[in-house]
C-alpha positions as CSV (number, residue, x, y, z in Angstrom):
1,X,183.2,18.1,108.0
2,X,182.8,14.2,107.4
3,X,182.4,12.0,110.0
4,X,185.5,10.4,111.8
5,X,186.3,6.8,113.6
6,X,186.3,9.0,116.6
7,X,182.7,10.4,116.1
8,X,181.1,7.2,115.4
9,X,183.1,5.3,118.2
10,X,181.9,8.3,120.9
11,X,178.3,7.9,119.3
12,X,178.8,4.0,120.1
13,X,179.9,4.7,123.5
14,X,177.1,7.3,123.9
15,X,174.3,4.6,123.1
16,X,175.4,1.3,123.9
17,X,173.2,1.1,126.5
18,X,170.3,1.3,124.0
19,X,171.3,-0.7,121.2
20,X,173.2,-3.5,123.9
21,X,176.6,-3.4,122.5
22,X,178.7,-2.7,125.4
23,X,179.7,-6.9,126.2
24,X,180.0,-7.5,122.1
25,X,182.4,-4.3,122.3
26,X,184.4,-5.8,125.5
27,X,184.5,-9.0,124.6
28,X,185.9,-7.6,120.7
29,X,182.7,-9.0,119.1
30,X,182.7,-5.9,117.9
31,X,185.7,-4.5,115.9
32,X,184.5,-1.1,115.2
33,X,188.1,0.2,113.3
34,X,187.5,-2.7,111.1
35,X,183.6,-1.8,110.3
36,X,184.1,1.6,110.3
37,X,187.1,1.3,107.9
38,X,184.6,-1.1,105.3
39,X,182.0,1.6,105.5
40,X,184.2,4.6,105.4
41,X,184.0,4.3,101.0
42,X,180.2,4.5,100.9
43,X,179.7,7.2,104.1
44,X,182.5,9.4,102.0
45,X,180.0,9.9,99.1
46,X,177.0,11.4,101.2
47,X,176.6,15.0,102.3
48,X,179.1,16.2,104.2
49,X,178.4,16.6,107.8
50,X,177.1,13.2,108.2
51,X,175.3,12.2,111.7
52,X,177.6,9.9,113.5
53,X,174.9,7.8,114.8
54,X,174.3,7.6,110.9
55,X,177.2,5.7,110.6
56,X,176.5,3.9,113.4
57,X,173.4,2.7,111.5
58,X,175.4,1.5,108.9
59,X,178.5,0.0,110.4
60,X,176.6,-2.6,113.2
61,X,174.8,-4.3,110.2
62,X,177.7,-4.9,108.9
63,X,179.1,-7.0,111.6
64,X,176.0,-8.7,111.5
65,X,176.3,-9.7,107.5
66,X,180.0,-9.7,107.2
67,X,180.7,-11.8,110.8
68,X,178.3,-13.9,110.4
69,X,176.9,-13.1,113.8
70,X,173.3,-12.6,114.7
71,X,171.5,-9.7,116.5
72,X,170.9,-11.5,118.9
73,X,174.7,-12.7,119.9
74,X,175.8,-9.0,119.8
75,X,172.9,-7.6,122.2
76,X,171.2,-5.5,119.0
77,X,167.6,-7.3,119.5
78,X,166.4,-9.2,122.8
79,X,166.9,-12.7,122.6
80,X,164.0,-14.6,120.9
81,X,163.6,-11.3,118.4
82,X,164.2,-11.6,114.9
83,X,166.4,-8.8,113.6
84,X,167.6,-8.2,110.0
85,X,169.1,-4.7,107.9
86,X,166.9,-3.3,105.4
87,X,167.8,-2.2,102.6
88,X,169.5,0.9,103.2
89,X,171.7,-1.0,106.3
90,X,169.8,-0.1,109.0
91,X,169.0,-2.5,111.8
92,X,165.6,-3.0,112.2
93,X,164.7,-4.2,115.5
94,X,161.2,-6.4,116.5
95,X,159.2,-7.1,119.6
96,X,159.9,-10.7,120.5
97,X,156.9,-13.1,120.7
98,X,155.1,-10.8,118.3
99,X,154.2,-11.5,114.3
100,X,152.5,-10.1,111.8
101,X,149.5,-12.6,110.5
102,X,148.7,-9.8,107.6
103,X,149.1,-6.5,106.4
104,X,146.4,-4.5,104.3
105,X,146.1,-0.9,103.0
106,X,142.9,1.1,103.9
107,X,141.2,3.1,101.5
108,X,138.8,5.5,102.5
109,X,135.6,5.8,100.0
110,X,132.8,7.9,100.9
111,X,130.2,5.8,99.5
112,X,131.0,2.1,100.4
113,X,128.6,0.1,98.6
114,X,128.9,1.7,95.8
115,X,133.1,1.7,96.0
116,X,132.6,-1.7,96.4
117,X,130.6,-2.8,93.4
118,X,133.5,-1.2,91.3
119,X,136.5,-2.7,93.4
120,X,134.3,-6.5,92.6
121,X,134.1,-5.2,88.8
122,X,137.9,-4.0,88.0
123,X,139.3,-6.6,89.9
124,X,137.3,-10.0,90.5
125,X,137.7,-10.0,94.0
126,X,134.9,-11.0,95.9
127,X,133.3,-9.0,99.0
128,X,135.3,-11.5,103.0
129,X,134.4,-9.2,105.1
130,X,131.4,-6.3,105.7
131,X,130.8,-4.3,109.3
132,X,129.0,-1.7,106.8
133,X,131.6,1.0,107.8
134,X,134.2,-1.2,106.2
135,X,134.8,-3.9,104.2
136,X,137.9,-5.9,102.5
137,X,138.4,-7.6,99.5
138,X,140.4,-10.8,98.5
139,X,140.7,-12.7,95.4
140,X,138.3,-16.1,95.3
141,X,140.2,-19.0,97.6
142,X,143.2,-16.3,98.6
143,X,143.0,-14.7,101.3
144,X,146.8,-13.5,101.1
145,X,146.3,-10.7,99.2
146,X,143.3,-8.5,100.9
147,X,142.4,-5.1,100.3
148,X,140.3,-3.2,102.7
149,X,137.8,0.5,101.7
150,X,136.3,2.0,105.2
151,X,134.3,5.1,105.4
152,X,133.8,6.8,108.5
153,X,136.1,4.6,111.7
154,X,133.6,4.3,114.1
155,X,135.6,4.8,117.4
156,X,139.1,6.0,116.4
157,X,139.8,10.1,115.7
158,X,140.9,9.2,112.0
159,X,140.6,6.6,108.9
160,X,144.1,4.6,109.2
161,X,145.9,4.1,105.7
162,X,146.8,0.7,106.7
163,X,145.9,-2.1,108.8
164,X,148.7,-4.3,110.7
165,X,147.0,-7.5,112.5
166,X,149.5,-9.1,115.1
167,X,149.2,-12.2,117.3
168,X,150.2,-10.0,120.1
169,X,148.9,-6.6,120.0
170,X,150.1,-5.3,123.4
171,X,154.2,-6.1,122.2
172,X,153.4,-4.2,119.7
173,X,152.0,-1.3,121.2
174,X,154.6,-1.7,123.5
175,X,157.3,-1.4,120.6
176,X,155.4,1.4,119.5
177,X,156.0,3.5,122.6
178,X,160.0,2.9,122.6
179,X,160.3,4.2,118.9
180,X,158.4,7.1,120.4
181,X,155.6,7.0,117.8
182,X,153.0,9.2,118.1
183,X,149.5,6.9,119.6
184,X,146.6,8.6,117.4
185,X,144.0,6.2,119.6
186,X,145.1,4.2,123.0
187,X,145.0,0.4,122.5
188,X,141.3,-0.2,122.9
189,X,138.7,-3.4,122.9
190,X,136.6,-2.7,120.0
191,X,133.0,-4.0,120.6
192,X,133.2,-6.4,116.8
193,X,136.3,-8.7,118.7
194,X,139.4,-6.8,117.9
195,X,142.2,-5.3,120.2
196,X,143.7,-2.2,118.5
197,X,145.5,0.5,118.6
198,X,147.0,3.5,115.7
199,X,150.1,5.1,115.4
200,X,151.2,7.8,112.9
201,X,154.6,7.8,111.7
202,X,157.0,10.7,111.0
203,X,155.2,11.3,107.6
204,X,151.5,11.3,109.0
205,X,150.4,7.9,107.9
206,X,147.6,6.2,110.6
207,X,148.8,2.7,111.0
208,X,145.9,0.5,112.4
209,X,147.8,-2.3,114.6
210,X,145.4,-5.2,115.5
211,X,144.8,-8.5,116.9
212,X,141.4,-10.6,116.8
213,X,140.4,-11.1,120.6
């Protein structure tokens, strides 16, 4: 059966102590009839049986967009964070004190050079960076858009898919182990100045999460 007011206000009451909501709810921060009523329209169109907690997901970034409140005010991220709803409603939640300087996918190539000289060809990029196991790209004077072809990772168990550098590599480790990802290789000094760490998500990509020491 769908999902009722009393399903998602027992799956509230069940995890309020994770996602902080327990003052907002007291204090009526929180009107979850109200929400729940707004989102009821759009939850009645998906599969029936509907996870409560779904709904959940949906109706608390609602009070965030349609109140005008912040995460913060309402207990949802820790104060300092910076929280927003993606775009299918879901809160997303981030370390506080950490940000991201850049993001880059990894390619893995089995003959670097030679990957290289073609990636400099079809695109015009030039050659920022070379440890001769890996090497990234970036159009001449940009360095906003970077692209990065490794071979063999010399320390971790796998070749990541994508490389995440942070100004504070520990938070984010840290935020890694509360959404219970899965640490492919323990947050480690690497010997050429970074401190990293990977994670793999629920569909197997290797992250590479990094900061320059």
């Amino acid at each position: 059966m769908l999902p009722t007011r009393t399903d998602a206000q027992a799956c509230v009451a069940g995890t309020a102590r994770v996602a902080g909501v327990n003052d907002a709810m007291a204090s009526g921060a929180v009107d979850l009839d109200r929400l729940f009523d707004a989102s009821l329209p759009r939850v009645q169109h998906r599969a029936v049986g509907l996870r409560a907690l779904d709904i959940v997901g949906r109706v608390l970034p609602k009070l965030i967009q349609s109140d005008g409140l912040h995460a913060e005010r309402v207990g949802l991220v820790p104060t300092g964070a910076v929280g927003r709803t993606s775009p299918r409603g879901r809160l997303r939640r981030y370390s506080p004190g950490m940000d991201v300087v850049r993001a880059m996918p990894l390619l893995t190539v089995t003959d670097l050079d030679a990957a290289l000289d073609k990636y400099v060809q079809v695109t015009g990029m030039e050659v920022v960076m070379n440890h001769g196991w890996i090497a990234t790209l970036a159009p001449s004077g940009d360095s906003a858009a970077q692209l990065s072809l490794i071979a063999t990772d010399p320390t971790g168990p796998v070749n990541p898919s994508a490389s995440i550098e942070v100004d504070d590599v520990d938070a984010a480790y840290r935020a890694a182990m509360d959404a219970e990802l899965e640490i492919v290789y323990e947050i480690t000094n690497e010997e050429w100045g970074v401190r990293r760490f990977f994670f793999r998500d629920s569909d197997g990509n290797v992250v590479n999460v990094l900061s320059h020491m």
